[in-house]
Steps between C-alpha positions, in 0.01 A plus 500: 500500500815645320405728184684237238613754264612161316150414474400841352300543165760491213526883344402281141194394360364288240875319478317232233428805257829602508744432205881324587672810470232684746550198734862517526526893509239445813708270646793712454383797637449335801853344522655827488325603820644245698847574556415853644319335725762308616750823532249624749580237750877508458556604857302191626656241254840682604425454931410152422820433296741601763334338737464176358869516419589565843387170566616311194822617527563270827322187313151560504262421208222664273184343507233615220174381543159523280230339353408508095670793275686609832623191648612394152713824422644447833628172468653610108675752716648290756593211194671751329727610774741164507609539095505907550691529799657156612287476826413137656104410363394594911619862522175636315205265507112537350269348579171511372132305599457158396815423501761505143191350328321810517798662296347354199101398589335694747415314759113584633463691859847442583544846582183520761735258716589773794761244694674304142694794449637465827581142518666555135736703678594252781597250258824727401508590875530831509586731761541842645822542316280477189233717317206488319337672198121436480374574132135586438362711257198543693622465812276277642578187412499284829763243401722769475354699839493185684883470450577882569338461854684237618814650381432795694485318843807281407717826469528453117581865265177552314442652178201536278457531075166600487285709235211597729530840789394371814475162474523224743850393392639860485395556895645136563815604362817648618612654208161555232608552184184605321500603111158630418492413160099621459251238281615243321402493129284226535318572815680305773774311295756542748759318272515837273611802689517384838713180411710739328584718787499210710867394263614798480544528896624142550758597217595800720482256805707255395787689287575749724489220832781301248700817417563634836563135615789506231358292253584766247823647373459841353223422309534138402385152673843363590349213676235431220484055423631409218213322377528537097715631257362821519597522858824370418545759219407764745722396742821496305447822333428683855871338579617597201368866565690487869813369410554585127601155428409300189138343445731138550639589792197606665297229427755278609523696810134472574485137437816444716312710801120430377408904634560865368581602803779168631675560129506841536650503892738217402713780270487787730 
């Protein structure tokens, strides 16, 4: 059995006792540990990025999949990418056990199921052009396993975001990309540190994936919807900024061409 550092006795006692301000300096304390963590497996998040884009430069997809905390913070990931970057809703998918439902009720034993993660997968069809992240803090969870194996023997790039050395998922995986984030503060609350590590990685993931497929121009999101008038504002003063033109005309620009980057090109 894998030693579940996840599982692990919190290094805080007698949390009821405590007043709020001892709570949240706890808490904190523990936050600030995990992003160390995370620079310790830069090399493996980096040989998993360029691998993956290899592939998703010549149309394949990004598959996330999880179950509780980790499937949720995949699929925020992968909804975030369409507004951010301007990619069709199937070039980053999450998934997550028991289904969309789950993202807001947890839905009991779904993630025992070894083969639903599996057949969640078929339904979007994917293929050995494609990859697939497996998220687990514990790495064990065998909706998530399940799903790893098969992808595996159907020639699929795997990748792991795991918080737990050793584990089944890590050996499963490809490229493991373990952040050993130590106890939780409340003894195996895997939404605390663990979750936290978990989105910082799929941040990394997905913005540098987006970036070197030129989603990003110097260091805005020139292909970023246009979904409110924040956007909107956004968008007109990064035209503005390119083409030191008047807040008018760049507006009027971007709703002539509807993108940063098509009302930038069209004056070059």
């Amino acid at each position: 059995m894998t030693n579940r550092i996840t599982e692990s006795s919190s290094n805080h006692s007698d949390l009821e006792k405590k007043s709020t301000i001892e709570l949240l300096e706890g808490i904190n304390a523990e936050d600030k540990t995990v992003p160390l963590a995370v620079e310790k497996i830069l090399g493996n998040i980096e040989s998993f990025v360029d691998a993956c884009y290899e592939r998703m430069k010549s149309g394949g997809r990004l598959f996330y999949i999880g179950a509780g905390t980790s499937g949720r913070l995949g699929i925020v990931d992968a909804s975030e990418c369409p507004p951010t970057f301007g990619v069709d809703h199937g070039v980053v998918v999450g998934l997550m056990a028991g289904g969309d439902k789950a993202m807001r009720k947890a839905v009991e034993f779904a993630e025992d199921d070894t083969d639903q993660g599996w057949k969640d997968l078929l339904e979007h069809n994917i293929n050995s052009n494609d990859t697939l992240i497996g998220i687990a803090a514990s790495g064990t969870t065998p909706y998530v396993l399940g799903a790893m194996k098969t992808a595996n023997e159907n020639g699929i790039l795997t990748g792991s975001i795991s918080c737990n050395p050793g584990s089944p998922l890590e050996k499963l995986a490809q490229h493991p990309m373990t952040a050993v984030v130590g106890p939780e503060f409340i003894t195996g609350s895997t939404r605390m540190k663990s979750g936290t590590a978990q989105k910082l990685i799929l941040n990394m993931i997905s913005t540098s994936l987006m970036i070197k497929l030129g989603h990003v121009r110097g260091n805005r999101m020139v292909d970023m919807q246009l979904s409110n008038d924040k956007l909107v504002d956004r968008g007109t003063k990064m035209i503005q900024a390119e083409l030191n033109n008047t807040y008018e005309e760049a507006k009027a620009l971007l709703e002539k061409f509807g993108s940063v980057r098509k009302a930038v090109d069209s004056q070059h």
